[in-house]
Structure formats: structure tokens, C-alpha cells
GUPA-513681 format. One record per residue (C-alpha): x, z, y; residue in one letter. Coordinates in steps of 0.1 Angstrom, whole numbers, padded with zeros to 4 digits, always signed. Layout:
BEGIN
XZYA/...
REM end
This chain:
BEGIN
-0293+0499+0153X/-0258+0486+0165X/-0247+0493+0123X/-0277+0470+0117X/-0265+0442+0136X/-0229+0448+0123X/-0240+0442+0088X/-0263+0412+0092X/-0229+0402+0111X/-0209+0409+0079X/-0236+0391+0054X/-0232+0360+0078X/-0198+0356+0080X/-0197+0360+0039X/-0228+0330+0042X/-0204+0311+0061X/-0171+0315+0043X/-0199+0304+0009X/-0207+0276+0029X/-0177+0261+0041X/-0162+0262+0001X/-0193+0243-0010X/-0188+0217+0017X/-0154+0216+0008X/-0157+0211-0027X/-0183+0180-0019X/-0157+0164+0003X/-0126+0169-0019X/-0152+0150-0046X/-0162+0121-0021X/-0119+0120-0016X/-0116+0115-0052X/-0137+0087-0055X/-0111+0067-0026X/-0080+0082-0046X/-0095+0068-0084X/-0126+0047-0075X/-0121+0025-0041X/-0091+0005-0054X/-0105-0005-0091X/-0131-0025-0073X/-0130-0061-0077X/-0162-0079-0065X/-0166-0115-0051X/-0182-0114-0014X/-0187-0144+0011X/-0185-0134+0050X/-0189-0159+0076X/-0155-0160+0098X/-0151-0165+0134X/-0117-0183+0138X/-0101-0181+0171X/-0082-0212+0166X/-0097-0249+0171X/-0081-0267+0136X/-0087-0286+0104X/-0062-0263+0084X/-0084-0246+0059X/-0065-0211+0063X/-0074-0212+0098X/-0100-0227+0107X/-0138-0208+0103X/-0166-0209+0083X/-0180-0193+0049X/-0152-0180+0035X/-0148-0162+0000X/-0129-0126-0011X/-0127-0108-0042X/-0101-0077-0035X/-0107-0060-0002X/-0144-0067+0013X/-0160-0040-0008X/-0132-0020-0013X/-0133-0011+0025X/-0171-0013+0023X/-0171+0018+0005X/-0143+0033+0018X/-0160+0032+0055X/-0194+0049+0038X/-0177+0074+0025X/-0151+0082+0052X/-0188+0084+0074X/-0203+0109+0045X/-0174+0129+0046X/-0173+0132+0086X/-0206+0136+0085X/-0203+0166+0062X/-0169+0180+0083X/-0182+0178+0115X/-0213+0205+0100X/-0188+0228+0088X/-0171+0231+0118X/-0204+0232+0141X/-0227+0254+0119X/-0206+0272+0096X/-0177+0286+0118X/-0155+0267+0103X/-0117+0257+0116X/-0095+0229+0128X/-0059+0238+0120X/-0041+0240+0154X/-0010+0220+0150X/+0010+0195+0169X/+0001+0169+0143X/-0034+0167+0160X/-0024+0152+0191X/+0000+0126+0171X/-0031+0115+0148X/-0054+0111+0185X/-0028+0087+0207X/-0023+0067+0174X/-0062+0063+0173X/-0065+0057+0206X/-0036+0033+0210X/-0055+0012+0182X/-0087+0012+0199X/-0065+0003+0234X/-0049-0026+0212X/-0082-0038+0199X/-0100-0034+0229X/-0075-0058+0247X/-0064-0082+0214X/-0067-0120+0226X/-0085-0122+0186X/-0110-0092+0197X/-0135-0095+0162X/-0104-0099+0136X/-0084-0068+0152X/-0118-0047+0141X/-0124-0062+0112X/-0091-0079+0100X/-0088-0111+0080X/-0115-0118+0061X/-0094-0112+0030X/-0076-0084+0036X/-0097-0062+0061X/-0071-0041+0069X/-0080-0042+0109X/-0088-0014+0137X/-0121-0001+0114X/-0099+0006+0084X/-0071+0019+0102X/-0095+0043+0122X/-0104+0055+0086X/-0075+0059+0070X/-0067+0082+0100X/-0102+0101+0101X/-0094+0108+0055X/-0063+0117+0066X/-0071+0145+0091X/-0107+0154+0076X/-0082+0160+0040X/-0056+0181+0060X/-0085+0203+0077X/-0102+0214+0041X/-0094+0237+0010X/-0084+0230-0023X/-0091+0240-0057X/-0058+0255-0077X/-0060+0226-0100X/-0060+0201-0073X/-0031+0181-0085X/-0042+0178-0120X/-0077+0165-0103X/-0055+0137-0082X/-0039+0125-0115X/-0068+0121-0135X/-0087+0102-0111X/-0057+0074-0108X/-0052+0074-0145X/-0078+0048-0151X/-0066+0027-0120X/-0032+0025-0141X/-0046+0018-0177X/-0070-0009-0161X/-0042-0024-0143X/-0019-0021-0174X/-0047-0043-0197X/-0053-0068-0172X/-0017-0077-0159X/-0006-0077-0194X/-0033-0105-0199X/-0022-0124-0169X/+0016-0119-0182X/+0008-0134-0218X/-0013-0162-0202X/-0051-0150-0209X/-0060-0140-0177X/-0092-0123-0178X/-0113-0140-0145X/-0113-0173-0169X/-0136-0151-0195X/-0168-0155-0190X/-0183-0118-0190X/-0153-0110-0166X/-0164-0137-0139X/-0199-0129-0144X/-0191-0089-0135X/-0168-0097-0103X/-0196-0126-0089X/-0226-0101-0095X/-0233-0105-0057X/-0223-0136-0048X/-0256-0160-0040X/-0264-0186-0066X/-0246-0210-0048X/-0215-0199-0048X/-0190-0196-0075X/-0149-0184-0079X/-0121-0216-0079X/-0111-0224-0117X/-0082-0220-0107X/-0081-0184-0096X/-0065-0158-0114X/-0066-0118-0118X/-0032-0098-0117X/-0047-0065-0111X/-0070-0051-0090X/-0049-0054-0059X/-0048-0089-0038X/-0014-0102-0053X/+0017-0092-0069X/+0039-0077-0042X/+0009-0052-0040X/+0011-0045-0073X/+0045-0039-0075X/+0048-0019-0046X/+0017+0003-0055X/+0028+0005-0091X/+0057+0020-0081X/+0043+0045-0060X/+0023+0055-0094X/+0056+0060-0111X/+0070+0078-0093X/+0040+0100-0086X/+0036+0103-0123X/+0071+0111-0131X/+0073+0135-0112X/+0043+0156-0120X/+0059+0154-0158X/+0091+0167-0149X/+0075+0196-0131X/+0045+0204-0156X/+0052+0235-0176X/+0024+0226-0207X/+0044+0198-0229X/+0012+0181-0236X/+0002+0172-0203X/+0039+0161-0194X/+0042+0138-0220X/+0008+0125-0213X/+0020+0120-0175X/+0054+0104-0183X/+0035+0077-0207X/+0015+0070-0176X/+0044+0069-0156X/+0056+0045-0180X/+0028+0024-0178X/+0028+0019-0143X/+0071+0012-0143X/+0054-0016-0169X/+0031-0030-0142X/+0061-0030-0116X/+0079-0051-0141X/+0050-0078-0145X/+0048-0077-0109X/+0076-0100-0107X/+0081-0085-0070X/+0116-0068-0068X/+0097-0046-0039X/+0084-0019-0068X/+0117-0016-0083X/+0136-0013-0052X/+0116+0015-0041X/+0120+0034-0077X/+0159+0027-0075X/+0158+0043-0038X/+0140+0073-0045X/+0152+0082-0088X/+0184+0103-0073X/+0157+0123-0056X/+0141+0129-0091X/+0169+0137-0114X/+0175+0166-0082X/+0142+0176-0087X/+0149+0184-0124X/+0175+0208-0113X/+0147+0224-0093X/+0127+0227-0120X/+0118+0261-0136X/+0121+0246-0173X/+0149+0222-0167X/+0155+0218-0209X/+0119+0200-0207X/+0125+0184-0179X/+0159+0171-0189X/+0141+0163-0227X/+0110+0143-0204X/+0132+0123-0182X/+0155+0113-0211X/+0125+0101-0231X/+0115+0081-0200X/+0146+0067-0198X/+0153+0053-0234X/+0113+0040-0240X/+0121+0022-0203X/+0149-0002-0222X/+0128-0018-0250X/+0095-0021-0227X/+0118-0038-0202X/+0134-0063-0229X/+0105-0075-0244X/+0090-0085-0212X/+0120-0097-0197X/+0125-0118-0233X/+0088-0134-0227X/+0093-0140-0189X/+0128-0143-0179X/+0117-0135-0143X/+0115-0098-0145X/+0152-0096-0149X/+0156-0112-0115X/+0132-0089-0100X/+0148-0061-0113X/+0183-0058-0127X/+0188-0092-0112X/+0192-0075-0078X/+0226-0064-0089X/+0235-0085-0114X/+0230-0124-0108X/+0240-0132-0146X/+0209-0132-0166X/+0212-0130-0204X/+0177-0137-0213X/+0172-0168-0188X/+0184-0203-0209X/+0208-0222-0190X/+0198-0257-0183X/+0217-0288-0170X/+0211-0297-0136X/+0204-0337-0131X/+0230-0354-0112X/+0225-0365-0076X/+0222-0399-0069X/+0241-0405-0041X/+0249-0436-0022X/+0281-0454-0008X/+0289-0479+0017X/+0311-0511+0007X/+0338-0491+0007X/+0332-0464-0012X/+0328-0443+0012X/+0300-0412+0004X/+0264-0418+0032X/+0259-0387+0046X/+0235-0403+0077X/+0207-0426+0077X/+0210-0449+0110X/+0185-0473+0121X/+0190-0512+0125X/+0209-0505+0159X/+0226-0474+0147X/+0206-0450+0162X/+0215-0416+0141X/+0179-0398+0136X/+0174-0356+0143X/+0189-0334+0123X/+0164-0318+0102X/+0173-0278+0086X/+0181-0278+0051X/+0154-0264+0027X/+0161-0224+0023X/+0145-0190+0023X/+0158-0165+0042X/+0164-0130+0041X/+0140-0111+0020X/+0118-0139+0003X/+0118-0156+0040X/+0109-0116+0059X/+0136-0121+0084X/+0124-0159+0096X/+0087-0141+0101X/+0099-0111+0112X/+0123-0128+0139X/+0093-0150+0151X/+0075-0120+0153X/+0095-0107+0179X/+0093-0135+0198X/+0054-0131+0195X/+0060-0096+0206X/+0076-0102+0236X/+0046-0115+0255X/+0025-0086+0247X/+0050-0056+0241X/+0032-0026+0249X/-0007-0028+0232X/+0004-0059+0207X/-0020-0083+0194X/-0046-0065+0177X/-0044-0057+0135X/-0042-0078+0112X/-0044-0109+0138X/-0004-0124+0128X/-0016-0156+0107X/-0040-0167+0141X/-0007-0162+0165X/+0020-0170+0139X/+0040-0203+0151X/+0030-0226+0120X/+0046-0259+0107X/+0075-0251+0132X/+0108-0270+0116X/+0128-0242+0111X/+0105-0229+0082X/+0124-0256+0064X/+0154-0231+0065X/+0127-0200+0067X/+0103-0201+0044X/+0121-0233+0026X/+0085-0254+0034X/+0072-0257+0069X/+0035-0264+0057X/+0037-0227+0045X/+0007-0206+0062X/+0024-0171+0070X/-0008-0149+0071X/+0010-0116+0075X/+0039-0100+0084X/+0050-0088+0052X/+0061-0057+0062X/+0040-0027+0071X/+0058-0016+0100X/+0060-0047+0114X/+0023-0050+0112X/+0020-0020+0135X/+0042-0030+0156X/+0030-0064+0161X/-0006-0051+0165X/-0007-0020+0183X/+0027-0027+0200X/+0054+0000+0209X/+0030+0023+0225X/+0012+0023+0188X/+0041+0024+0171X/+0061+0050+0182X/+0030+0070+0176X/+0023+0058+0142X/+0063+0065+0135X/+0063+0103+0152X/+0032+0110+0131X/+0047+0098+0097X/+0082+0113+0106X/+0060+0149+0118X/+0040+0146+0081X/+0077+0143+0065X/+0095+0171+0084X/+0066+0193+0083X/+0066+0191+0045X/+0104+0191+0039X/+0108+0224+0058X/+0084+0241+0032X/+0091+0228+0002X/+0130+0235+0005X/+0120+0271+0013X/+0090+0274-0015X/+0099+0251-0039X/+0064+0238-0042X/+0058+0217-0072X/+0020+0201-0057X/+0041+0190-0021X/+0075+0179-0039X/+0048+0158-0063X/+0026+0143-0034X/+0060+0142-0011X/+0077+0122-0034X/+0049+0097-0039X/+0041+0094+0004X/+0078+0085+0004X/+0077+0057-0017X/+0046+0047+0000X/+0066+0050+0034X/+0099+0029+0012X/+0075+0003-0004X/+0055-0002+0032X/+0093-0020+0047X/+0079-0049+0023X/+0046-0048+0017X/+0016-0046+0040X/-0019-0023+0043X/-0047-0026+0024X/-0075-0005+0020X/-0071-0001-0015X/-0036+0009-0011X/-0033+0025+0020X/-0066+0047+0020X/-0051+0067-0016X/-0019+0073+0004X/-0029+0086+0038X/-0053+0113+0013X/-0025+0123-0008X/-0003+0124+0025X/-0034+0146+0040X/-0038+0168+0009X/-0003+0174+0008X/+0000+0189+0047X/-0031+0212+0035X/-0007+0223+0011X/+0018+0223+0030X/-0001+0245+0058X/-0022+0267+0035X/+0016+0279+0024X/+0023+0287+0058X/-0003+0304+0065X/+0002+0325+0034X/+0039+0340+0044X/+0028+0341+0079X/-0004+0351+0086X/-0012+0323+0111X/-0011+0285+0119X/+0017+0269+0137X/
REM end
């Protein structure tokens, strides 16, 4: 009898192991679909907003308000990050499956929890959930990111999984490519009719997208597209200086290069920064290689087509060399120089240069600030008032994604900040900041111990292992981690890199457990 039992034991656990890939296999498919599907989708919406503030400034006051880059984007993103809890949660509670005990769990739970504590006690309650209406990068999607991010750490993964993550992005790079190379040559596609008509689908009758807005990709604006884009080159590159079959490396570097192309149409030096930063890391890589002739051949070819693909757009729009090699060096060769106008100035009976305008009794008026932009296309005049923001509420913050309804607007010194002080700063700019700002230091120091635990973690294996699939997804979460100094969270950016970050701990941990037997 007690054999009987022991083999009806055996065929169960065999059920459950069967079970628990099958599950895994339909989640790794609903994380492919945020990796290659979420942030391709560009669909008008119109959401009734709550403003906190009492104004007649259109940016902030409420009312029907219209979004064509994140609303649906983080629509989906929250159904399937539910599906794929959902599905999870059932492998854990009916087919014995596992959590991987690690300290990372308890860094992922007191960032989710100091979110919810920030949220819970945000002066702008409703916009920390949800986030601005166009950008929706608040508490909800943040939860998310972190639930895809654990629920991708805790699964298995096919051999091929890499080759699976590239595919799915390749047609949010050749899409991009087509329609920022419209935008670039002035024939942007939301002024063709068929275009509008697909991105308006479910917008009511009544409502219809400005004639004067334009389509630069399927991110919100060009430092997003810049900063992703790099993130996709490097990614890329990478992947073709480590894959051994020719065809498929050349086919990645020629992605690679049209993404570099994006960065440069971007006309946002935060892409190219971020490439700069993190190409000494790749030409080590090559020595790391196993065929380092076809790596060396790859990255050379990169290289040389880089040069005439960065000419000819730098020759139609003089601007990418400013964004780019203009960082370095101020002289630009392909920008026509054109004669200032002279100054009219004016002089006192004798001839002595006004530099003050006095009143009728002499009565010298306030100094007003120059016109200038600071540090970092003005980051350092919003990232100073920030602070001062940050002082009243230090420990929780104000809630995500709340900065344009706190920001101080139309204060004086924007004149020398953000060279206009009628300029509406609606974000921080910076994706650190953002944190900071909105879960405050209790959120994040934990935000910073978990990214800094997901970096170390990796490090230590892939210096001992040399493993190509976490030195591919490494590389690319560290120029997600560079590019986030200057750019902010979106869901369409932020839920791809928190999945590759996840898949790439699985990795990282599945090694582990390989050479040792056990978990840490």
C-alpha cells in the first residue's frame, strides 16, 4: 500500500513540475507582449481630470483633457500585469511551485509599501495613483512595474530567451525608425489622413487631435526617444558582438544601427550621452567574447556605417551635431554662420551708454534676471526648486507624478532658469528625482538599494560565468539606470526595462543555482 501512495506521490510531483512550465511559458508570452507590444501603442483617449489647483492656466487647471502616448499603454500594461499575477499566484498555490528566497524580496516589498505610504498621505491623493493624465506614470504603474519585475525574476525561461526579447523589440525600432524619419524630413505622419484616423479610433465623435500636433515616435517626446533609443542600441549592439551565427549578428548590428539613427533625430543629447558612457564597456566586452575576430569585424562595421548616417542627417538638420558631437566640440561645420543684428542701444546727451531705465523722479525699477537656461536644458533650476519642495515633506514626498501641481510656476528666476518664466515645468526631468520628490527619502533609498542589489547581484555572476544573456540584458538596465539621470518614467519605457531587469536576475539566479545547488 505505502509503495502505492509513493508513486501516485511521484506522478504528482512530475504533474506539477508539467504544470508550472506551461504556466510559465504563458506568462513569459504575456511579458513579451509589454517588452514588443505595450510601447508601439499610440491611441487618442480623453479622461476627465481632477485638478487640485484653483486656476485659469490650461496646464493646470481640470476638465476633459486629451492623451495619445500613455493612457492605453498603461491600460494594457495594468491587464496584463493582473493576467500574469493571476496566473503566478496559481502556480505557487496549486502547483507547488517556488518563490526564490533572496534578500531582493524584502527590497522590492518596503519600495511598494513606501509608494502606497506616499500615496496614501500625497496632498494630490487621485494624481499620485493615477499620475498626470498624460503621462500616467503614478503609484498604479509603479506598483506594476514592481509586481513584472518580481513575477519575471520568480519564473523559467526558454534557452532561446534572448533571441525571443530581440525579436519582439525589433518592430518597436523599425516603426520608430519610419516614423521619426518622416517627422525629420517634414512629413509627419499624424497630418495623413489614414494615420489620424487609426490613432482617434476611440475617441467620441466629438473630439478630434490639434492640427498642430505632431508624431516623433511612439513615445511622448523626444528626450524619450532619445533616451530609449539608446537603451535599444546598446541592447542591440551588444547581442551582435556576442552572437556566434554571422547572420543574426549582422542582422542585430543593423538594428542597432537603426536605433543609434533614432537617437540622432531625437535631437536630445540625453541618448548620446548614455551610448558615450557605457561604449568603453562594449569594446571590453569584445575582448570577452569567444569569437573576438567577429566581434572586432561587427563593431568596426558599426563604426564606419555610423559616420555617413550621422552626416547626412546632421547635413539636413544641423541640430544633431549639437546634440551629439556638439557636446565636445562647440564648432559646428555643417551649421551656416549667420550675422547677428546689431543692438540698438541708447545714449544720454553725452554720449554716455543707458544701462537703467528711471522714472520721472529717478526712481531706478527692480532688477529683473537675465534670460538663460541653466544647467542641463534648465535641470538644475527644477531640480534646485525641487529641493526646496522637498523639504516640507522629506520623508513620504508628494506622491508620483504630482511635480507640475506643486512646482513654483511663473517665479522670476525662471527668467535665468528656464530662460521664460511662463514655462509650465510638469516634471522633474530626471527619474531619480521623481522618486525622490514622490516617495521621499524613505522611498528612495529603497528604490536605490534595490536597483544597486539588481546590479551587484548580476555583476558578481557574470564576471565569474561570463554569461552572454546577463552581460546583454546588464548592459541595456545600465543604460536605462544612465539615461533615467535625464529622462523620466513612462510606462512604455519603464515597464520593458524593469522585465528585462527581472529576466536578467532569473538568469542571473537560475546560474547560481546551477553551480550551487541552492538559492541565496
Amino acid at each position: 500500500m505505502s509503495k502505492f501512495y509513493e508513486k501516485v506521490t511521484y506522478r504528482d510531483v512530475e504533474e506539477d513540475i508539467q504544470s508550472q512550465k506551461s504556466v510559465d511559458k504563458w506568462i513569459f508570452g504575456l511579458l513579451l507582449i509589454v517588452i514588443g507590444f505595450v510601447p508601439l501603442i499610440v491611441m487618442a483617449s480623453v479622461v476627465e481630470v481632477q485638478s487640485p489647483l484653483i486656476t485659469n492656466v490650461s496646464a493646470l487647471e481640470g476638465g476633459t483633457k486629451g492623451d495619445i502616448f500613455t493612457h492605453y499603454k498603461a491600460l494594457v500594461m495594468v491587464v496584463i500585469t493582473i493576467l500574469a499575477g493571476i496566473m503566478f499566484m496559481a502556480k505557487i498555490v496549486f502547483m507547488n511551485g517556488e518563490i526564490r528566497k533572496t534578500k531582493m524580496n524584502y527590497a522590492i516589498g518596503a519600495f511598494a509599501v513606501a509608494i502606497v505610504l506616499s500615496t496614501i498621505f500625497s496632498p494630490n491623493i487621485s494624481i499620485a495613483l493615477h499620475g498626470q493624465y498624460n503621462r500616467s506614470d503614478g503609484a498604479i504603474s509603479w506598483l506594476c512595474y514592481l509586481a513584472l519585475f518580481f513575477i519575471a525574476m520568480n519564473i523559467n525561461y526558454p534557452k532561446k530567451v534572448l533571441n525571443y526579447i530581440l525579436y519582439s523589440l525589433y518592430p518597436f525600432v523599425i516603426i520608430n525608425l519610419y516614423i521619426i524619419i518622416m517627422n525629420f524630413y517634414d512629413n509627419d505622419l499624424l497630418q495623413k489622413a489614414a494615420v489620424k484616423r487609426i490613432v482617434t479610433l476611440f475617441l467620441p465623435a466629438e473630439a478630434n487631435i490639434g492640427e498642430e500636433s505632431i508624431l516623433v515616435g511612439t513615445l511622448n517626446q523626444w528626450n524619450y526617444m532619445s533616451g530609449t533609443f539608446a537603451i535599444m542600441t546598446v541592447l542591440f549592439l551588444a547581442a551582435a558582438l556576442f552572437e556566434k551565427n554571422m547572420v543574426r549578428s549582422i542582422i542585430h548590428m543593423i538594428i542597432a544601427l537603426f536605433a543609434l539613427s533614432i537617437v540622432f533625430m531625437s535631437l536630445s543629447s540625453s541618448g548620446f550621452i548614455t551610448i558615450v558612457l557605457l561604449f568603453p564597456l562594449l569594446i571590453f566586452y569584445v575582448f570577452k567574447t569567444k569569437t573576438k575576430k567577429q566581434s572586432v569585424l561587427v563593431l568596426s562595421i558599426f563604426l564606419i556605417l555610423s559616420v555617413p548616417i550621422f552626416h547626412t542627417l546632421a547635413t539636413h538638420v544641423p541640430k544633431v551635431w549639437y546634440e551629439t558631437i556638439g557636446l565636445i566640440f562647440k564648432y559646428n561645420p555643417y551649421d551656416v554662420y549667420i550675422e547677428p543684428e546689431l543692438t540698438s542701444y541708447k545714449f544720454n546727451s553725452e554720449g554716455i551708454l543707458l544701462t537703467k531705465a528711471y522714472a520721472a523722479e529717478k526712481f531706478e525699477l527692480p532688477v529683473i534676471p537675465d534670460r538663460a537656461t541653466a544647467a542641463g536644458s534648465g535641470r538644475a533650476y527644477i531640480w534646485s526648486k525641487g529641493f526646496d519642495l522637498l523639504k516640507e515633506r522629506p520623508l513620504l514626498g508628494y506622491g508620483l507624478d504630482t511635480f507640475m501641481y506643486n512646482f513654483p510656476h511663473y517665479d522670476i528666476d525662471a527668467r535665468a532658469g528656464l530662460y521664460d518664466e511662463n514655462t509650465i515645468t510638469d516634471k522633474p526631468h530626471s527619474m531619480y528625482f521623481s522618486l525622490l520628490y514622490g516617495t521621499g527619502i524613505i522611498g528612495f533609498l529603497c528604490a536605490t538599494l534595490l536597483i544597486a542589489m539588481s546590479l551587484i547581484r548580476s555583476l558578481k555572476v557574470v564576471i565569474k560565468q561570463n554569461e552572454i544573456i546577463i552581460w546583454v540584458l546588464g548592459i541595456a538596465w545600465g543604460a536605462y539606470l544612465i539615461q533615467a539621470f535625464f529622462n523620466d518614467s513612462l510606462p512604455g519605457t519603464s515597464a520593458i526595462m524593469w522585465l528585462i531587469a527581472g529576466i536578467m536576475l532569473a538568469e542571473t539566479y537560475t546560474n547560481k543555482e546551477q553551480l550551487n545547488g541552492r538559492d541565496d
